[in-house]
C-alpha positions as CSV (number, residue, x, y, z in Angstrom):
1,X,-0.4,-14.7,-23.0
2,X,-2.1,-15.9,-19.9
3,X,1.1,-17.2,-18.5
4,X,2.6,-13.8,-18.8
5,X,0.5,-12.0,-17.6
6,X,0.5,-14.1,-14.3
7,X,3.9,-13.5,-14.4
8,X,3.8,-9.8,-14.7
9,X,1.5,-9.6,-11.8
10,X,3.6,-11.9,-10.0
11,X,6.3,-9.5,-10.1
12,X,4.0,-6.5,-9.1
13,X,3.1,-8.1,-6.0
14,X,6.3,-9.0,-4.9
15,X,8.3,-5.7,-5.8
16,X,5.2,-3.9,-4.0
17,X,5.8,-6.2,-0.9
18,X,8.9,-5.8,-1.1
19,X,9.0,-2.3,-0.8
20,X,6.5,-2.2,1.6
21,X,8.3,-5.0,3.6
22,X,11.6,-2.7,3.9
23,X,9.8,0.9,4.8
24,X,8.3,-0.9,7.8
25,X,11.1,-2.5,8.9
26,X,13.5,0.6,8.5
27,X,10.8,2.2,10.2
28,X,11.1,0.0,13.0
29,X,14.8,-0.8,13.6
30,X,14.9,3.4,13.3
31,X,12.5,3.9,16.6
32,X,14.4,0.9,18.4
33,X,17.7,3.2,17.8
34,X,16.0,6.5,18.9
35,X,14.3,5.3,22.0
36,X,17.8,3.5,22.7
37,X,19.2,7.2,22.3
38,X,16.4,9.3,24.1
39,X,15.0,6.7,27.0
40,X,12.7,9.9,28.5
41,X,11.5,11.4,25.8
42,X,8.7,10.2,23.6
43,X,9.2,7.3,21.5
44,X,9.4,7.6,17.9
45,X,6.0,6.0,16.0
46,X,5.7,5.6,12.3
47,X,1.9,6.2,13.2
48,X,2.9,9.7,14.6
49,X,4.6,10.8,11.6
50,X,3.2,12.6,8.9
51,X,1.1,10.7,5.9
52,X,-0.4,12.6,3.1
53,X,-2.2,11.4,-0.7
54,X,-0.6,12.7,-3.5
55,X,-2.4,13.7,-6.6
56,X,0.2,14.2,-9.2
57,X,-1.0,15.8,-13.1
58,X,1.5,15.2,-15.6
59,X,3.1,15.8,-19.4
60,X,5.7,13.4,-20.7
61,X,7.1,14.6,-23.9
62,X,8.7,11.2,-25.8
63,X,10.2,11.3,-29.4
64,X,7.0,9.9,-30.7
65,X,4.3,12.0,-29.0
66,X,3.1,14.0,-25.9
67,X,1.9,11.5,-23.5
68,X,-0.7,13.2,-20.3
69,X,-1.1,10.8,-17.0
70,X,-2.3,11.1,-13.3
71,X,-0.6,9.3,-10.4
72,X,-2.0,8.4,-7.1
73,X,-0.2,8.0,-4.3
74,X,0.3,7.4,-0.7
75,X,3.2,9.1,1.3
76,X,5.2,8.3,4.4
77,X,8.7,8.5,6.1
78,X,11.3,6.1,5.8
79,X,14.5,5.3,7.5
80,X,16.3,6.7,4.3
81,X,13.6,9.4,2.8
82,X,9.9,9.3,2.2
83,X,8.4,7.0,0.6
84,X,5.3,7.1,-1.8
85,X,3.8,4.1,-3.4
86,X,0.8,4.4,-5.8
87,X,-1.2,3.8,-9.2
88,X,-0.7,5.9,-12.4
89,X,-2.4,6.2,-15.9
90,X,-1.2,7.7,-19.1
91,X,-2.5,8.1,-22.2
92,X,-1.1,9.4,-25.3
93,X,-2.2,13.3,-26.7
94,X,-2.2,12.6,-30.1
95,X,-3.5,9.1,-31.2
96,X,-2.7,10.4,-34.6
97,X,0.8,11.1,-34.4
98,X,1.4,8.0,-33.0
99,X,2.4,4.9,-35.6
100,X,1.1,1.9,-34.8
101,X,3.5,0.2,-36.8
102,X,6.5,0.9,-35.0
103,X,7.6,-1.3,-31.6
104,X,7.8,2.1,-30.2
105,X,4.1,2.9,-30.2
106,X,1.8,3.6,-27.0
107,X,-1.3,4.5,-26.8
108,X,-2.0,3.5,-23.1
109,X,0.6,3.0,-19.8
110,X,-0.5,2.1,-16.9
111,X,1.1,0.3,-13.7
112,X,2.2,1.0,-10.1
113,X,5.2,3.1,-9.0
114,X,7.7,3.7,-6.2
115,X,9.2,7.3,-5.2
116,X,11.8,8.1,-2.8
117,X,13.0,11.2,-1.5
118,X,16.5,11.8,-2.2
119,X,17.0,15.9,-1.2
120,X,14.2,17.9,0.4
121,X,14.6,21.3,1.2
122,X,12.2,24.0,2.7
123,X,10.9,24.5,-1.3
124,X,12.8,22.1,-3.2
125,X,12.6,18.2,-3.3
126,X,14.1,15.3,-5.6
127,X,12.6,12.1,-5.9
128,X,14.3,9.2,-7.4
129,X,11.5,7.4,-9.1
130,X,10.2,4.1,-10.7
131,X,7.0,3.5,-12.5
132,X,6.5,-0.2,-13.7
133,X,3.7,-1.4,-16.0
134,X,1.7,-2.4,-18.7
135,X,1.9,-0.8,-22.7
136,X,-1.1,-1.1,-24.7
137,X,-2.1,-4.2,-22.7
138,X,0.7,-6.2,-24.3
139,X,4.1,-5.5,-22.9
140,X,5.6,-4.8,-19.7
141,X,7.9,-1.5,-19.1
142,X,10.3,-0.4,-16.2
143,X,10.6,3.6,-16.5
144,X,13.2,5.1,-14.2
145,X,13.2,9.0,-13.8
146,X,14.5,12.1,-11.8
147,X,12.0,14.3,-10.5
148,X,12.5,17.9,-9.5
149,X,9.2,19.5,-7.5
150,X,9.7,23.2,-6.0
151,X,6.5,24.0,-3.9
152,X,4.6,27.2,-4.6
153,X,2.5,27.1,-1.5
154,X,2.4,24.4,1.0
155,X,0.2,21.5,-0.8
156,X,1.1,22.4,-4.5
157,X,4.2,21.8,-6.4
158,X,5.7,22.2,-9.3
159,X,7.3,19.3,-11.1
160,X,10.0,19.1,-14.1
161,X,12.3,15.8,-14.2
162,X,14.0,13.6,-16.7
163,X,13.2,10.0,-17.9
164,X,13.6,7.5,-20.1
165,X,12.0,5.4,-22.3
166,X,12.7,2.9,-25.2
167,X,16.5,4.1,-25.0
168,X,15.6,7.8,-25.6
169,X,15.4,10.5,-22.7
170,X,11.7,11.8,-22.0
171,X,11.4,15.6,-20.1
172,X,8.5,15.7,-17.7
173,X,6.8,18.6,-16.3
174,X,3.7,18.5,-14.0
175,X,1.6,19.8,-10.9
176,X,1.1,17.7,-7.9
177,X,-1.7,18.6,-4.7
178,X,-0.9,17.0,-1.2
179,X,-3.8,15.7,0.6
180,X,-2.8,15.4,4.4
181,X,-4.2,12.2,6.3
């Protein structure tokens, strides 16, 4: 058990590095190209750019029960869209409902995640997203999803987005609050 968990935060560290790794050097090879293309004007600067904390409250609804979480994150531009990179907890609704039995069954998920812009509009954004983590303190899961937010006023959105987990599509739905740095 030791030995795999070693593992598992092995690959944690090195898929957050990695990540983190490749939005600073897009980030830099993108201001070497811009002050190539604009020589007097002012120099792009990934510490001019905008940075906010993301507080994200959320429902997943699975074939086996309701599952609430919160997410934590930190946000920044990227060469290819924003980036946020953060912590998340889940727990399931109903403990009852839930069979511990089956190979299915979580109670607890917890784990880091990536997000990355793909589309954002003036109200509407989609985020291509990963969360990667532990289930019930045992077992490792990698959760893809598509997340749709639309902005009701400028720090709070609305969030609906599909997922999937243990071979079986998940809907989402949530409210996130932007904290500017």
């Amino acid at each position: 058990m030791k030995t795999q968990t070693q593992t598992l935060f092995s690959i944690i560290l090195f898929s957050t590095l990695s990540l983190w790794i490749e939005t600073h050097v897009q980030a830099q090879n993108f201001s070497y190209f811009d002050s190539l293309a604009m020589e007097d004007e002012k120099k792009y600067s990934l510490s001019d750019s905008p940075k906010s904390i993301h507080v994200n409250y959320y429902t997943e609804i699975t074939n086996m029960s309701p599952k609430t979480g919160v997410m934590i994150g930190y946000s920044t531009p990227g060469y290819v869209g924003d980036w946020e990179l953060g912590g998340f907890y889940q727990a399931s609704s109903h403990y009852g409902q839930d069979r511990p039995q089956t190979l299915d069954y979580e109670q607890s998920f917890y784990g880091l995640f990536a997000s990355c812009t793909l589309i954002d509009g003036n109200a509407v954004e989609l985020d291509l997203q990963v969360r990667t983590g532990m289930v019930n303190h045992e077992h490792f899961k990698i959760v893809p999803s598509v997340l749709g937010k639309v902005r009701v006023i400028d720090r709070l959105s609305l969030n609906a987005g599909l997922s999937t987990r243990s071979m079986s599509l998940t809907l989402m739905g949530g409210l996130t609050w932007k904290f500017r740095s």
